[in-house]
C-alpha positions in Angstrom: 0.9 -20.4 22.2 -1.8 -19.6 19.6 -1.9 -20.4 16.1 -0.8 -16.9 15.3 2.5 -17.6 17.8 3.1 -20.4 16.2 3.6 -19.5 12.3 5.4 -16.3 13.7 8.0 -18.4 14.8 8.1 -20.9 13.0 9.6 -18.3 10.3 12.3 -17.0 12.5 13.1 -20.4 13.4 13.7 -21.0 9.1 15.4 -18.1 8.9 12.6 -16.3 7.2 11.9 -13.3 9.8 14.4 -12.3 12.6 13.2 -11.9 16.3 12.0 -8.2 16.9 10.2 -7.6 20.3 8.5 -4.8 19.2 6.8 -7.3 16.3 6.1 -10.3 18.8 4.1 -7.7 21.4 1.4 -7.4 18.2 1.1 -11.5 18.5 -1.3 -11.4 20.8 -3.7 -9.3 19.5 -3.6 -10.7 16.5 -4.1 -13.9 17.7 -7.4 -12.3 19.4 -8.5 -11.3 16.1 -7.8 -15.2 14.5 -9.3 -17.0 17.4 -12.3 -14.7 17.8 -13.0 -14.4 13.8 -13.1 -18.3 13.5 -15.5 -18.7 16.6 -17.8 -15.9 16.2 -20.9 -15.8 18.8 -24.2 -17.6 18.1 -26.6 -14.6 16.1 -29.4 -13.2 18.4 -32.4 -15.6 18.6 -34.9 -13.8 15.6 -38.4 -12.5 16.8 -41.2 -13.3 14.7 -41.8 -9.7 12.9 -38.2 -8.9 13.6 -35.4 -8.8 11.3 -32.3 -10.8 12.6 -29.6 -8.8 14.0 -26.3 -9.1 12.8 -23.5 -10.7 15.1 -21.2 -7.7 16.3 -17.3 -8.7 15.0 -14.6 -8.3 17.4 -13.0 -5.4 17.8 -10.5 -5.0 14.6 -6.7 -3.6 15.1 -5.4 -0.3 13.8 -1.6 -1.1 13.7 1.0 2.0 12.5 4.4 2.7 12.8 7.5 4.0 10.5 8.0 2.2 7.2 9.9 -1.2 6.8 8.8 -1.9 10.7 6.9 -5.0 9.3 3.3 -4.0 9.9 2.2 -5.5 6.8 4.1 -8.8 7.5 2.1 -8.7 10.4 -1.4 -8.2 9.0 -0.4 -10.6 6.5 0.3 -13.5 8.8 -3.4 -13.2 10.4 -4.6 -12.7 6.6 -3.1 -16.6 5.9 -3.8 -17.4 9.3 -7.5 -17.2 9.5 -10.0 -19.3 8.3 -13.2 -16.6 7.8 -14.4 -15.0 4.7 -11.6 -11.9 4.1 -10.7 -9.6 2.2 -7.3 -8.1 1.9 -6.3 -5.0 -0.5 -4.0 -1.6 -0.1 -6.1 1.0 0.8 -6.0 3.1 -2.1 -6.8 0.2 -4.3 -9.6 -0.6 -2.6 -11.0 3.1 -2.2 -10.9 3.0 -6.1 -13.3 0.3 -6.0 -15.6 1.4 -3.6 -15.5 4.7 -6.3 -16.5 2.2 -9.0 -19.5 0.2 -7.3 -20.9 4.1 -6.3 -20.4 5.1 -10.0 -22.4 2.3 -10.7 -25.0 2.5 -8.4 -25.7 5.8 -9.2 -26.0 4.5 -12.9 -28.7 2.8 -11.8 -30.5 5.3 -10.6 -29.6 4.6 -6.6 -29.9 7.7 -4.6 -27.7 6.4 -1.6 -24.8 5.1 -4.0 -22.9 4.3 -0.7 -25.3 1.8 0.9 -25.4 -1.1 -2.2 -21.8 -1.0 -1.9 -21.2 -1.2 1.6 -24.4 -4.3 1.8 -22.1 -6.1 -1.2 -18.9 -6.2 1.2 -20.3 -6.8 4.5 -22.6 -10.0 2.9 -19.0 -11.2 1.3 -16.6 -10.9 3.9 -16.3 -10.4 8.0 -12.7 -9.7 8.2 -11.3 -7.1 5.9 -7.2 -6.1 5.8 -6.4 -3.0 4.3 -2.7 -2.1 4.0 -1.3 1.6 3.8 -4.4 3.4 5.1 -4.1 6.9 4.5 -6.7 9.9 2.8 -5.3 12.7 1.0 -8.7 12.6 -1.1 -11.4 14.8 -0.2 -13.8 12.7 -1.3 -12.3 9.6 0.2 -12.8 11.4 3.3 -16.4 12.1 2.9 -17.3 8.4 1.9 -15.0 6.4 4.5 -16.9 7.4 8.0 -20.4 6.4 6.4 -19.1 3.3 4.6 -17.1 1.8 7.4 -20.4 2.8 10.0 -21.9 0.5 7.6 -19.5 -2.0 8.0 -19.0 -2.2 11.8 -22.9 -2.3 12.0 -23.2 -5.4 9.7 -20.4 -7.3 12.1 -17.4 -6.7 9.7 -13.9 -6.6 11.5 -11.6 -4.4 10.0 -7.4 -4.6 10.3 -5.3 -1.6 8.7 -1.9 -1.0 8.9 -0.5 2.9 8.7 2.4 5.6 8.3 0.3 7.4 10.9 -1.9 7.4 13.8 -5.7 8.3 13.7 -5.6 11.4 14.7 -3.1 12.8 12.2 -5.2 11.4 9.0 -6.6 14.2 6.7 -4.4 16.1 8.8 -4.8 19.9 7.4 -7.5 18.6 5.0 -10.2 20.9 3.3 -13.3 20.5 6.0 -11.8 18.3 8.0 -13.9 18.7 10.9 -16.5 16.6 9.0 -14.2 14.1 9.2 -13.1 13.7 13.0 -16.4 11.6 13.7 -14.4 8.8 11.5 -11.5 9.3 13.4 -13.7 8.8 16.8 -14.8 5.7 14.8 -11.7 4.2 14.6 -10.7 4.4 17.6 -13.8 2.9 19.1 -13.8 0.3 16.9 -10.3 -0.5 16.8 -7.7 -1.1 18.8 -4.6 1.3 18.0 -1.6 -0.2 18.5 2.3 1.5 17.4 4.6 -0.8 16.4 7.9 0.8 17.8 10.8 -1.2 16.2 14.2 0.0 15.9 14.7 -1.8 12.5 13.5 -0.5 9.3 13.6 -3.7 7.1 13.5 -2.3 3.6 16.7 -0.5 4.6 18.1 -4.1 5.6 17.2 -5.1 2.4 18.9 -2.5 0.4 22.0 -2.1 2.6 25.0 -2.9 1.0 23.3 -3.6 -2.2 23.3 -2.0 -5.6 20.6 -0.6 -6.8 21.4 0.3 -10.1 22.3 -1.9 -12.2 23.9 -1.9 -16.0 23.5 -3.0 -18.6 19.9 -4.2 -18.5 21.0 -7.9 -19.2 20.2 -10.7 -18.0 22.6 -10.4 -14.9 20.4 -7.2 -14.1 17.2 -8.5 -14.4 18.5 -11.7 -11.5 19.6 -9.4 -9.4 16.4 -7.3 -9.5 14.2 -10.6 -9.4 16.2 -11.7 -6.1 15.7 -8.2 -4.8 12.1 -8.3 -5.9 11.4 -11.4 -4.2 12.6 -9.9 -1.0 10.0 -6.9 -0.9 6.9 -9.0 -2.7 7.8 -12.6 -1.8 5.9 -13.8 -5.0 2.4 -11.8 -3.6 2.4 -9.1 -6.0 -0.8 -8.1 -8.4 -1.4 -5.5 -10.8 -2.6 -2.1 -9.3 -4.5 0.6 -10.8 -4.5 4.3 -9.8 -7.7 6.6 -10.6 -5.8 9.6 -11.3 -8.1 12.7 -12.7 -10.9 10.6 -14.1 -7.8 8.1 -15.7 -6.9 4.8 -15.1 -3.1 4.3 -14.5 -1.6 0.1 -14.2 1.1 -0.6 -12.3 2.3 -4.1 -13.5 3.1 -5.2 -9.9 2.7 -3.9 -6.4 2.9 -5.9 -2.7 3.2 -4.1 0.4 4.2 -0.2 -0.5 6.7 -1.6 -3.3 5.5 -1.4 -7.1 7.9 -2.5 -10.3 7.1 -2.0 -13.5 9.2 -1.2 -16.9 10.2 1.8 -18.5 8.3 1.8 -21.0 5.0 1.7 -18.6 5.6 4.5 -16.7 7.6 6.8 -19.4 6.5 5.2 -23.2 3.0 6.4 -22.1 1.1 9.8 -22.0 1.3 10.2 -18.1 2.3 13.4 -16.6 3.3 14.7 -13.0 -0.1 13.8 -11.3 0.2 10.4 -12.6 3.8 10.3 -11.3 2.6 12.0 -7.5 0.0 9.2 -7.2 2.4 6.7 -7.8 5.0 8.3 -5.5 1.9 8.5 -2.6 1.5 5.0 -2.7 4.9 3.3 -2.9 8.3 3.3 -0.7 9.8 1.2 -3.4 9.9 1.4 -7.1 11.6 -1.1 -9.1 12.2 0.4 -12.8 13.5 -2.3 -15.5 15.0 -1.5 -18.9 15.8 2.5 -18.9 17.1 2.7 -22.5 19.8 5.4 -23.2 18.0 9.0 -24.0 18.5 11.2 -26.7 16.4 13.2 -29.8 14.6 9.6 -30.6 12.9 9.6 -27.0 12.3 12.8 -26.0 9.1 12.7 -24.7 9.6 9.5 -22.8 12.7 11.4 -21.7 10.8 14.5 -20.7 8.1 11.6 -19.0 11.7 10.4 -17.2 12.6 13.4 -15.8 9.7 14.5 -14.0 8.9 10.6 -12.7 12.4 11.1 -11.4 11.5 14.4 -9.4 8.6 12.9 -8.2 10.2 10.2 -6.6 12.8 12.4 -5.1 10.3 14.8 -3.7 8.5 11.6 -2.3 12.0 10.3 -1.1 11.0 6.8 -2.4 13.9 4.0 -3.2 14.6 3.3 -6.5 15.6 0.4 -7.8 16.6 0.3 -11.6 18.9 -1.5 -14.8 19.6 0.8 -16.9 21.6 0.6 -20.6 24.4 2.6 -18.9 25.1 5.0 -15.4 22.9 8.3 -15.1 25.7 10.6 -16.5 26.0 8.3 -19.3 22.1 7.5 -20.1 21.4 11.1 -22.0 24.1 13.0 -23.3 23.0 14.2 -26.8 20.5 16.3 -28.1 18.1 19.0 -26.7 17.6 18.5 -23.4 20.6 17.1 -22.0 22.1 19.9 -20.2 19.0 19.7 -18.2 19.3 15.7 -17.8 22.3 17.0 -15.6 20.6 18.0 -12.3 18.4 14.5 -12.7 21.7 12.5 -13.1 22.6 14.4 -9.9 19.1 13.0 -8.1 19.4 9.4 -9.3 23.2 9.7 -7.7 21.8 11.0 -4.9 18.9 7.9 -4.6 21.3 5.6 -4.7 22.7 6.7 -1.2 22.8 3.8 1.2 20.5 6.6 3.9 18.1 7.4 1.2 14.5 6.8 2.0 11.1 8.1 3.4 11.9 9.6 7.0 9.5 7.8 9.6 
């Protein structure tokens, strides 16, 4: 067995992962990917009045499949497991810094605000894991086919995990013809490969546990951290959305699951395109410290309402402590009459077959 083999199980064997064919069939590509990134090919001998070529990367894995199937696990493993320079980022965080370096290029007067960019990656890293790839963005899709050309030409390999196959990216986008050539891309430069299990682990997770919890006391917030631990395993980072020309922090976020506090989501002046980006990106929010709602929080209230709509819409999981249950949290003052029918949703999120559909 490769090195990739033998970290896989090595887990189940602790009791960390359980055995899942449909998981263990991806092995051996990714154990391609490790073997080939840490022996890449000598470069092409340099002429004398010819620039040297850059060493072509192997070809880079495009792995999708419904949520909670452990495709991130996966890409993970080979992310610890090789020794090249990497990268590893969720998509839409790292779409928001190629957005950045472009803004900054052009600052500078660059015409191309693409190229500078795309040079800076490929000269850091040759192996680059993105998790959650997905555009929804017209002008993600009009930067990704010319940036990543860039990057397969300079020898970067590229992993990606998915909801979705190639083909059904940008699916219904505005001129998405203009985009198919990156599609084409992909699949020439990637293998696809769908990871078909019958498990969805973030169910697993959940099943058969509570997840709301009162009063937000110290009892809550162990039960949340254990839960936590389970989803992020002590890998999450801060993650900022670009929504509208704003920036908007998520304290923590690993792997399609985000937590944060109440008072970051609802105590500041974000809206309902704040709370659709956030509801894009995760399959799991973890919400600390709701505080009973009334005339003395009304707008955080009003903020609480339509996060909570949001994330129905969205059909994420929501995990939460709360001062008391949702009937209970707002039953004063102007407003709660209406609180009613988001009571109703947060009963209704609590159901043990709640979730995204695959």
């Amino acid at each position: 067995m490769g090195k990739i083999q033998d970290a896989y199980f090595a887990r189940v064997q602790a009791g960390e992962l359980h055995h899942d064919a449909a998981q263990e069939a991806v092995l051996d590509e990714l154990e391609r990917l490790r073997a080939a990134l840490e022996n890449p090919p000598d470069p092409p001998r340099r002429g004398l009045f010819r620039k040297a070529q850059p060493v072509e990367g192997p070809r880079g894995l495009y792995l999708w499949g419904g949520v909670g199937r452990g495709k991130s696990m996966l890409m993970d493993l080979l992310v610890e497991q090789v020794a090249a320079p990497k990268r590893r980022a969720h998509f839409h965080a790292f779409m928001q810094w190629v957005h950045d370096g472009m803004a900054r290029a052009r600052a500078e007067g660059v015409d191309d605000a693409i190229a500078p960019v795309g040079d800076a990656l490929a000269a850091e890293v040759r192996f680059l894991a993105f998790d959650e790839m997905q555009i929804t963005d017209i002008a993600d899709a009009m930067i990704v086919g010319r940036l990543f050309q860039r990057l397969f030409d300079a020898g970067v390999t590229v992993v990606t995990t998915s909801n979705r196959p190639p083909d059904d990216l940008y699916r219904d986008g505005l001129n998405r013809a203009l985009f198919v050539p990156f599609i084409d891309m992909l699949k020439d430069r990637m293998v696809v490969h769908e990871l078909i299990s019958e498990t969805d682990y973030r169910q697993t997770v959940l099943a058969g546990s509570p997840t709301w919890f009162t009063p937000a006391d110290g009892a809550a917030r162990a039960r949340i951290a254990d839960l936590w631990a389970e989803f992020a395993g002590g890998k999450a980072e801060p993650m900022t959305l670009r929504v509208k020309g704003r920036d908007v922090l998520i304290p923590a976020f690993w792997n399609g699951a985000a937590r944060a506090r109440f008072h970051d989501l609802c105590g500041q002046m974000l809206g309902p395109a704040d709370y659709l980006a956030l509801a894009e990106v995760a399959r799991v929010l973890v919400l600390e410290d709701i505080p009973r709602l009334g005339r003395n929080n009304f707008n955080e209230a009003k903020r609480f309402v339509t996060l909570i709509d949001a994330l129905y819409e969205a059909r994420v999981h929501l995990i939460c402590s709360a001062a008391d249950v949702p009937e209970r949290l707002y039953v004063e003052g102007e407003g709660a009459f209406e609180f009613e029918r988001t009571a109703s949703r947060l009963r209704e999120m609590q159901g043990a077959d709640w979730g995204r559909p695959d």
